[in-house]
SEKOL-189495 format. One line per field, with one value per residue (C-alpha): z, x, y. Coordinates in steps of 0.2 Angstrom, whole numbers, plus 2048, in hexadecimal, padded with zeros to 3 digits. Each point is the difference from the previous one (the first is absolute). Layout:
z = c(Z / ...)
x = c(X / ...)
y = c(Y / ...)
This chain:
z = c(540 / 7EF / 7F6 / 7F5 / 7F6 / 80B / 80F / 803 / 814 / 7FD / 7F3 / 806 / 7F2 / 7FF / 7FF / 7F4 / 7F4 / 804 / 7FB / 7F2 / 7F8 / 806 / 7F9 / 7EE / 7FF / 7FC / 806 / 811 / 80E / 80C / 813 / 804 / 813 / 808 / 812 / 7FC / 7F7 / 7EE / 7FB / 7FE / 80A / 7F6 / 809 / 7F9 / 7EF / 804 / 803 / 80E / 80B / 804 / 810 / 803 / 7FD / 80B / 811 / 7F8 / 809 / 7F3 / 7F2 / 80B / 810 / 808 / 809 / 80C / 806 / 810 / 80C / 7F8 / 80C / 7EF / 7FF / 813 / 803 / 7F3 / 7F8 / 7ED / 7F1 / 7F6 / 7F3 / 7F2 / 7F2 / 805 / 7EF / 7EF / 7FB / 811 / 805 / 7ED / 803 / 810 / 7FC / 7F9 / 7F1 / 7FD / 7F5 / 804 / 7FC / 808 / 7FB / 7F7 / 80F / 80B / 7F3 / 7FD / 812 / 7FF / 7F2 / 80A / 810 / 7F9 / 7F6 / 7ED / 7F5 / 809 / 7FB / 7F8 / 7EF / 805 / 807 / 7F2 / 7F3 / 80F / 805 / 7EE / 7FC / 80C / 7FD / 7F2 / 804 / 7FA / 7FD / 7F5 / 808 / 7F7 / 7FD / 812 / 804 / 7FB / 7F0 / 800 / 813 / 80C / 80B / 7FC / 808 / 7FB / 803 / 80F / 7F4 / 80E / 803 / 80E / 804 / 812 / 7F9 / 7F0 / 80B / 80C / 7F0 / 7FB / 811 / 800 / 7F0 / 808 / 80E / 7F3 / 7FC / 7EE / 7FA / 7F9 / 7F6 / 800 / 810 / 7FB / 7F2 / 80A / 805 / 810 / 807 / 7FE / 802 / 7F8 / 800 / 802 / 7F5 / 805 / 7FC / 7FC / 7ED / 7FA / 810 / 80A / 80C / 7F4 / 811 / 7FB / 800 / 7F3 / 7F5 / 7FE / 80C / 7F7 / 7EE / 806 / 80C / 7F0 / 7FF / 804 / 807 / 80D / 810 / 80C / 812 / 80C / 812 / 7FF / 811 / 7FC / 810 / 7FA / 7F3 / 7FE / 803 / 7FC / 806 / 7F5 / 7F5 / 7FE / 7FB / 804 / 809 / 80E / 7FF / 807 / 7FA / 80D / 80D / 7F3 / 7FF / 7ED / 7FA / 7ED / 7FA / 7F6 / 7F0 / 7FD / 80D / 80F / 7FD / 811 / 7FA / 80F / 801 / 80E / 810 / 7FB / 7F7 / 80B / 80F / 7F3 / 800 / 812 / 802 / 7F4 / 80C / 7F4 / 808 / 812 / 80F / 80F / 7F6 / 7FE / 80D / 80D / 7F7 / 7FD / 7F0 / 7F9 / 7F6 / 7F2 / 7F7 / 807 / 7F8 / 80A / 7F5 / 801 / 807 / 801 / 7F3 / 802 / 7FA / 7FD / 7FB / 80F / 7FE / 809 / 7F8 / 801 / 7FF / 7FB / 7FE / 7F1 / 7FD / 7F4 / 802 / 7F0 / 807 / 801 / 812 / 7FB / 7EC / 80A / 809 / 7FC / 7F0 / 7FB / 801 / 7F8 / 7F1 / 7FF / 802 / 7F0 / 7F9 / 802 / 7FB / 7F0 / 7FC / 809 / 806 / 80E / 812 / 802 / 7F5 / 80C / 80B / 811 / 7F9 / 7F0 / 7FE / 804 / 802 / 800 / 808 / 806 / 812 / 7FF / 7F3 / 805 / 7FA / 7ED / 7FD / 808 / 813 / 804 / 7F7 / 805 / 7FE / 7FD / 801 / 802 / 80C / 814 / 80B / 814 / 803 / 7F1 / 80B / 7FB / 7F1 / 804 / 7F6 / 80B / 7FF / 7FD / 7F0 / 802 / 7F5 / 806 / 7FB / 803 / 801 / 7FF / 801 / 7F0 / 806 / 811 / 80A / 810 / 802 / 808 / 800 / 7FE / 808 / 808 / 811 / 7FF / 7F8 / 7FD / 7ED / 7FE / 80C / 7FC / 803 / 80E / 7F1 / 808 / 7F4 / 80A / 7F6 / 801 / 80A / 7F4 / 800 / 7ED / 802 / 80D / 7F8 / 7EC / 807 / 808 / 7F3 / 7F6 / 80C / 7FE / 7EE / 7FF / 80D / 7F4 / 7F2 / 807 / 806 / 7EE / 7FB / 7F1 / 80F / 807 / 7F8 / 809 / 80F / 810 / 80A / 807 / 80C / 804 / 804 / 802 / 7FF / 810 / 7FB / 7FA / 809 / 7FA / 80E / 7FF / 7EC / 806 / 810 / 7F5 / 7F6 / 80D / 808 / 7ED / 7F3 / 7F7 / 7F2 / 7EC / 803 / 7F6 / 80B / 7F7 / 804 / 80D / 7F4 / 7FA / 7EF / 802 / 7FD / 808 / 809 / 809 / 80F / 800 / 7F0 / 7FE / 7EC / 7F4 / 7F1 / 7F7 / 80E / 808 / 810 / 806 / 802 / 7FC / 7F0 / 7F5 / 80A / 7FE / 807 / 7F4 / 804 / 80B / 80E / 7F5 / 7FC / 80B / 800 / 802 / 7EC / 7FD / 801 / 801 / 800 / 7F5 / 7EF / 804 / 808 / 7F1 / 7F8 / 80A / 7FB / 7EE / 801 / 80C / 7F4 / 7F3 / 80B / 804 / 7F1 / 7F9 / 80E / 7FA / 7EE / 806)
x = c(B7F / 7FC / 7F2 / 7F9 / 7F1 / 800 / 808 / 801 / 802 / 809 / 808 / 7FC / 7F7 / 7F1 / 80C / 80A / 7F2 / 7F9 / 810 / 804 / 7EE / 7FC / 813 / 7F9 / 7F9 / 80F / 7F7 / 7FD / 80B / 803 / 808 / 805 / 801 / 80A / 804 / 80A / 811 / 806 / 7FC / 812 / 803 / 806 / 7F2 / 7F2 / 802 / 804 / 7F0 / 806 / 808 / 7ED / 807 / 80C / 7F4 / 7F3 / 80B / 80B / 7FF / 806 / 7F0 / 7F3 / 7F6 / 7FE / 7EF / 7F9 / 7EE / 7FB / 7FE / 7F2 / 7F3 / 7FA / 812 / 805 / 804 / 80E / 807 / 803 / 80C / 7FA / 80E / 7FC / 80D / 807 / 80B / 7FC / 7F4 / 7F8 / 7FB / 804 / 811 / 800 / 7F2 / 7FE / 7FC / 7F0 / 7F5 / 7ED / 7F2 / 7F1 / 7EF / 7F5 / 7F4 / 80B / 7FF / 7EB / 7FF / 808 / 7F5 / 7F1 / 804 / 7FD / 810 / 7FB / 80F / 809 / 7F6 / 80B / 7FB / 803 / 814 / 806 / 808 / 80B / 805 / 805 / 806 / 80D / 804 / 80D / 7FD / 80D / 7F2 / 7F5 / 7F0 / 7F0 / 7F6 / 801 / 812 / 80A / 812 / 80A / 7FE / 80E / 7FF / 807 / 7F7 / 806 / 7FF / 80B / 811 / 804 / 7F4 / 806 / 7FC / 7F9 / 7F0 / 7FC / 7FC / 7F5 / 7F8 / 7FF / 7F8 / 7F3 / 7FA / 7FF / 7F4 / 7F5 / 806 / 802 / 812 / 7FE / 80D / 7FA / 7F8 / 800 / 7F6 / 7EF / 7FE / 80C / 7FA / 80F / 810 / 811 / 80F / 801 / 801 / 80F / 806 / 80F / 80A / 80D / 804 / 7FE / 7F5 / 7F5 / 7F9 / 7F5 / 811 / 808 / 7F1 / 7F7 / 80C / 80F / 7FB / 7FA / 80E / 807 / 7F1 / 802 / 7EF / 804 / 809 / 804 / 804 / 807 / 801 / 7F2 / 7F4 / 7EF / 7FB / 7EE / 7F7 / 7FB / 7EF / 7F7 / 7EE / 7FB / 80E / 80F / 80D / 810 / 80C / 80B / 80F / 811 / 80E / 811 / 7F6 / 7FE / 7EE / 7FB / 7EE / 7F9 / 7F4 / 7F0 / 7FB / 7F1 / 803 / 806 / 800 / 805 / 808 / 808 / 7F7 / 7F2 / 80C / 808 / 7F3 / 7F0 / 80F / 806 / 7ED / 7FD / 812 / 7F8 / 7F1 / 7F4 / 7F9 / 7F6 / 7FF / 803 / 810 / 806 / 7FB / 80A / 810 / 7FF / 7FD / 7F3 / 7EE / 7FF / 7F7 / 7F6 / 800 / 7F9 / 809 / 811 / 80A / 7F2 / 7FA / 812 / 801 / 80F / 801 / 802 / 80E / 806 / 80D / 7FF / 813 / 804 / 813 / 804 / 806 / 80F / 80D / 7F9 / 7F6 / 806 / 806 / 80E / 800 / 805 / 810 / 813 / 805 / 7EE / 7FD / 810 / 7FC / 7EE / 808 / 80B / 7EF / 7F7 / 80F / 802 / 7EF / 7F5 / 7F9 / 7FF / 7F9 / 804 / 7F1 / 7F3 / 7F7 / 7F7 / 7F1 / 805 / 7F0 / 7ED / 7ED / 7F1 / 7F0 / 7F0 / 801 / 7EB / 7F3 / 7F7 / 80E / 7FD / 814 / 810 / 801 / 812 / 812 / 80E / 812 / 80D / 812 / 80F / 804 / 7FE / 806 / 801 / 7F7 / 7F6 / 804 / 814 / 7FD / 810 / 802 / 800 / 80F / 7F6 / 7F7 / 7EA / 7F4 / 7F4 / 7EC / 7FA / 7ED / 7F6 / 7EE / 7FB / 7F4 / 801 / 7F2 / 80A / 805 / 80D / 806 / 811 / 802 / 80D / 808 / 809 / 7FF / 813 / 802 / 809 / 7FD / 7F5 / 7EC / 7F7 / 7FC / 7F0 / 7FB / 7F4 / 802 / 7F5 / 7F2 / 7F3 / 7F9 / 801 / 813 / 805 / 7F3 / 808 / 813 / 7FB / 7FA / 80E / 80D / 7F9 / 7FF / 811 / 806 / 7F6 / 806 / 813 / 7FA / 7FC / 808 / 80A / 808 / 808 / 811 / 803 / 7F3 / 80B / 7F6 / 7F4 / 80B / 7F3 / 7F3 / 803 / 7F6 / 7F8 / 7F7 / 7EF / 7F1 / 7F7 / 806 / 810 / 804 / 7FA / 80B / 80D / 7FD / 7FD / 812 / 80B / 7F5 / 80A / 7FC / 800 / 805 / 7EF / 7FD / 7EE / 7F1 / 807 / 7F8 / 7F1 / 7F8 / 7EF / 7EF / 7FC / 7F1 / 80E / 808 / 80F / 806 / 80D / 802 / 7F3 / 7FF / 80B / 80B / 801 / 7FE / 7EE / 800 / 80F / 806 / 80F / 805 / 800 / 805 / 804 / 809 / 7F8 / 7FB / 7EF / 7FC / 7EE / 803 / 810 / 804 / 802 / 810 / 810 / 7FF / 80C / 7F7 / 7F2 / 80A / 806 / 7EF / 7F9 / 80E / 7FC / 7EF / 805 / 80D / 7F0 / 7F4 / 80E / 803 / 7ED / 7FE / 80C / 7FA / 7ED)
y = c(AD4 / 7F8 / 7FC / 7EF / 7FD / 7F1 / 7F8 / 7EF / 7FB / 7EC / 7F8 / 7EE / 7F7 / 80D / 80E / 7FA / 7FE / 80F / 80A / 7F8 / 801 / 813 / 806 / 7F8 / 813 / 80C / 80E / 7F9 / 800 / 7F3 / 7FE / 7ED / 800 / 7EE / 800 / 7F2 / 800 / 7FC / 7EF / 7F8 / 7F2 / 7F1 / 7F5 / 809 / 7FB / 7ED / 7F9 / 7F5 / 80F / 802 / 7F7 / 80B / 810 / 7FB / 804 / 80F / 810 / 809 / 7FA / 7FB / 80B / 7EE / 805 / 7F5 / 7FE / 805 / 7F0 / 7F6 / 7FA / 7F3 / 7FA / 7FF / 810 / 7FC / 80F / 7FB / 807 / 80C / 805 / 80D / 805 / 812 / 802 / 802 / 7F8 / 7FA / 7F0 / 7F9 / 803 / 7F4 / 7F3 / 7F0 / 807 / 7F6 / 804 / 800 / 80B / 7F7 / 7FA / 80A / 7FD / 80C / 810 / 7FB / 801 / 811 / 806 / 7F8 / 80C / 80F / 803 / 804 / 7FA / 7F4 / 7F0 / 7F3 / 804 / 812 / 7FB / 7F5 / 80B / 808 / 7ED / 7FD / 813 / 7FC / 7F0 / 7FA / 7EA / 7F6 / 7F3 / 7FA / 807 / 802 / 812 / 804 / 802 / 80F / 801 / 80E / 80B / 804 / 7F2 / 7EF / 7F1 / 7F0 / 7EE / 7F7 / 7FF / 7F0 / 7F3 / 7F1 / 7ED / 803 / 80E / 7F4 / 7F4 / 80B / 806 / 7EC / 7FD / 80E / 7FB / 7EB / 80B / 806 / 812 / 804 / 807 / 814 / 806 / 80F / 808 / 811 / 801 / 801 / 7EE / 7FC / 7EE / 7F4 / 7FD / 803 / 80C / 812 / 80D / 80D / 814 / 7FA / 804 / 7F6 / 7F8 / 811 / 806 / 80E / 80B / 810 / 80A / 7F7 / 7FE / 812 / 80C / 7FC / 804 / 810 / 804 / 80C / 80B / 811 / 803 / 7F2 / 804 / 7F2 / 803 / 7F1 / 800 / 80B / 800 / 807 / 809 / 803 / 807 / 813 / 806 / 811 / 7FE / 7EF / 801 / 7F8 / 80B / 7F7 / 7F6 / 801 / 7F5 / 7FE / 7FA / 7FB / 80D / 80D / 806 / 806 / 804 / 7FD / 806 / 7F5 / 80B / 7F2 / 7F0 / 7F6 / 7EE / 7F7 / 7EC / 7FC / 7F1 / 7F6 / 806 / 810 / 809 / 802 / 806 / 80F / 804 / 801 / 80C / 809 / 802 / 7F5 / 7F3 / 7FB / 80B / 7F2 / 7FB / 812 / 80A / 7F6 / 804 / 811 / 7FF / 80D / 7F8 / 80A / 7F4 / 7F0 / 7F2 / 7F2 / 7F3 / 805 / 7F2 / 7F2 / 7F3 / 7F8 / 7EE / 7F4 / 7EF / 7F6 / 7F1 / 7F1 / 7F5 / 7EF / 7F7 / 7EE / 7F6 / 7FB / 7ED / 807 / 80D / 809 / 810 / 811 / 801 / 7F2 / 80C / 810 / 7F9 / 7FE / 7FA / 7FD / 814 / 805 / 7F4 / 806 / 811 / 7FF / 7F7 / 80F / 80E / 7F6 / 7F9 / 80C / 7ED / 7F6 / 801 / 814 / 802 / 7F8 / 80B / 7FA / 7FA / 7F4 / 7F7 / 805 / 7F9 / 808 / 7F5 / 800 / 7FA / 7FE / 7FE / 810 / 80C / 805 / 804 / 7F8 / 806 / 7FA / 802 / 7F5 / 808 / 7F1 / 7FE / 7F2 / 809 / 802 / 80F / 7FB / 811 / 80A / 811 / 7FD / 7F6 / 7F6 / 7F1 / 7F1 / 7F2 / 7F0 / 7FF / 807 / 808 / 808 / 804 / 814 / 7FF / 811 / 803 / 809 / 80F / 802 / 809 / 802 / 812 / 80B / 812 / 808 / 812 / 80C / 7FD / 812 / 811 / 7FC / 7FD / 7EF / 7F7 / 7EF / 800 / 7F6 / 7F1 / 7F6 / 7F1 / 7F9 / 7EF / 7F1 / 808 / 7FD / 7EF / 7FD / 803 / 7F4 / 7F1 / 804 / 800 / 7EF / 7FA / 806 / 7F9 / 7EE / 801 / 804 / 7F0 / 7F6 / 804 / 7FC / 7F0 / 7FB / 7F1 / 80B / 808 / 7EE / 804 / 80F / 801 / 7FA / 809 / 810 / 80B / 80C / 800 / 7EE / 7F1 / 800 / 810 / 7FB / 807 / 814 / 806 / 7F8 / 808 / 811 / 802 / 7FA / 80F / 80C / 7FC / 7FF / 808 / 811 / 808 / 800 / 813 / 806 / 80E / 80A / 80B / 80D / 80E / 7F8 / 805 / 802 / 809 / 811 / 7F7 / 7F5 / 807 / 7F6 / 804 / 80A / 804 / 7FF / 7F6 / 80D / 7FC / 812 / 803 / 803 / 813 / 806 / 807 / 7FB / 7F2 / 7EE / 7EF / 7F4 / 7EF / 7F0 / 80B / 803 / 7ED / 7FD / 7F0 / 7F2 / 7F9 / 7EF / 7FE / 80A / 812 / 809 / 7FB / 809 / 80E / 804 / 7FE / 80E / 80B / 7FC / 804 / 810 / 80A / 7FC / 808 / 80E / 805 / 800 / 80D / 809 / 800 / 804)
């Protein structure tokens, strides 16, 4: 048995900036529990071995959702990072933190110091841009986010031809006004993929009051009465307990975290009681609130061998392979998404309600991400804020095994008419005559695709995910039920623990998730560590 000022349960990207900002303290100790391994596979830090993460057993739990009766009874990848640093050491790396709409949403729900306003400093505490960005973007933090370092024929012309459709190009989307079009920003330094490992675990690896523990299983979290007084973990089948001086922070992320509350018997009686599992604490909105960003992937061919299914191959791939090694440049620095649009698909929506992900690139199927042989690009269209709403919740008492993962996906009308919509806009767009040199022509869903219910079947049959799993732990007022921590983010009702990661978003972002991920961390060491000073 041992004991910590604080124990950290996930050092995905939440964890990480949770045990690098709480270790700051010298006089505080810190516990950094990962389930996963050591970070040290060559394909993490090459942004384009994102591909080659995305299927590995080793760095990812490859979750799956239950079948989905919205996506015809479909089962649908869910990959999470299980590694250092999380999902940002298998993602695409793009950098997004949302509208400003999301967070005043928040704010406007009950949840006192998360308006947008309230968030910015932690966006730009962590944040060191590469770029010139006016008074809202962050110089100096841990976490590198650059421009695209490679830019490519085929997305200047999609930009070219949005803009011939009467979109506006942004160069900056994340600096509180998102409508437009242009290319991503990235977490990426010097060429490399910078995950939340690399950025703030790594500097404070060497500090003596931080003690990290890999392949570490976290069985649940200790109880006495309404306080949390540890953590039960297990590492290669060896059980060990810790001891928490001042805190549990739970950051195993959307999919993990509200399952380590409900082994820990926290959470709702008709989940836990049919396992065996003892209620020691019920939560009603454990588990529930789960929302993703619902995806289909629109494929074109390409006129000319020049996209990156042709890029990856032969002697192509070994020259842009030296490229890479000796310039740090090239095609190994492009992620899945290389281009992106945000756009009103109506006039009644006050901020952009669609984001298109775009790359010369096309896989035959997203689940295996395999590069097809002929040359493609492809179009990713993803309703911003969706209302459609899911659950994630143990199948078994056993710890390890995956969750029963229910998305529910495009049951809410406004879902299915904003990713029709979105669908068409994206065809439309492709179709512009700026597109002629390389249009040959739409592979899927085809040409002959053209009615509403047409579009939305297509996307009940091929839609995925953008992997931006939130909301399983809902932050929240007292007053309201389904919450499951306050704005504080602690648990209702029980002391000394808290859950901070996406889990507690009440609502989907705008956009990809892991920016605001590490927002929330931000702002959840600061409110930490204020306790603590109290």
């Amino acid at each position: 048995m041992s004991s910590y000022d604080y124990i950290v349960v996930g050092a995905g990207s939440a964890g990480c900036v949770m045990a690098a900002r709480l270790s700051e303290d010298a006089t505080k100790t810190v516990l950094l529990l990962e389930a996963g391994p050591e970070d040290k596979s060559m394909w993490i830090d090459i942004p384009a071995g994102f591909s080659k993460l995305l299927n590995s057993p080793t760095y990812n739990w490859n979750f799956e959702t239950e079948p989905d009766p919205g996506m015809h009874n479909r089962k649908i990848p869910i990959p999470r990072g299980k590694t250092l640093g999380g999902s940002s050491s298998i993602n695409g790396m793009l950098y997004v933190r949302g509208n400003p709409l999301d967070y005043n949403s928040w704010s406007q729900l009950g949840n006192r110091g998360w308006s947008y306003e309230s968030v910015l400093p932690y966006f730009k505490k962590s944040e060191h841009f590469e770029g010139d960005g006016d008074e809202t973007r962050g110089k100096g933090g841990p976490l590198n986010v650059a421009h695209m370092r490679e830019h490519h024929p085929i997305c200047d012309a999609w930009i070219q031809a949005a803009k011939a459709e009467g979109f506006p190009i942004n160069n900056d989307y994340n600096n509180g006004d998102q409508q437009g079009f242009g290319y991503y920003q990235v977490t990426q330094k010097d060429g490399k993929r910078h995950s939340l490992a690399r950025a703030f675990l790594d500097p404070a690896r060497a500090r003596k009051n931080l003690h990290i523990v890999t392949n570490a299983m976290t069985e649940r979290v200790l109880l006495d009465g309404k306080k949390c007084v540890g953590v039960e973990y297990s590492v290669h089948g060896k059980k060990t307990v810790a001891n928490a001086g001042r805190e549990v922070i739970v950051c195993a992320g959307a999919v993990s975290s509200p399952g380590i509350l409900e082994h820990s018997g926290i959470g709702r009686s008709d989940v836990l009681k049919p396992l065996g599992i003892e209620v020691k604490h019920e939560l009603l909105g454990v588990g529930e609130n789960y929302g993703d960003h619902c995806a289909p992937r629109m494929r074109w061919r390409v006129t000319k061998p020049i996209t990156l299914n042709e890029q990856s191959r032969g002697l192509s791939l070994v020259k842009e392979v030296l490229k890479y090694y000796t310039t740090k440049r090239g095609i190994l620095t492009l992620t899945a998404g290389v281009a992106y649009g945000f756009i009103k698909t109506n006039e009644h929506v006050e901020e952009p309600d669609m984001q298109f992900h775009f790359a010369p690139a096309s896989y035959g199927t997203a689940a295996t991400r395999e590069l097809e042989t002929e040359p493609g690009m492809t179009t990713v269209i993803g309703q911003c804020r969706p209302e459609s709403r899911g659950s994630i919740h143990l199948k078994s008492a056993r710890v390890g095994e995956a969750p029963a993962i229910r998305p529910n996906f495009l049951t809410e009308k406004v879902d299915q008419d904003c990713t029709v919509a979105g669908l068409m806009t994206a065809r439309r767009i492709i179709e512009n005559p700026v597109m002629d040199p390389y249009r040959k022509f739409e592979v899927a869903p085809g040409p002959n695709c053209t009615t509403y219910d047409e579009w939305l079947d297509f996307a009940r049959s091929n839609a995925q995910t953008t992997y931006h799993v939130v909301g399983t732990c809902k932050m929240g007022p007292d007053h309201d039920r389904m919450a499951v921590v306050d704005d504080q983010l602690r648990v209702h009702g029980i002391q000394g623990l808290r859950v901070v990661d996406a889990s507690i978003m009440p609502t989907v972002p705008s956009g990809n998730t892991n920016a605001p991920t590490i927002m929330v961390a931000e702002r959840g060491a600061d409110l930490i560590k204020a306790a603590a000073a109290a």
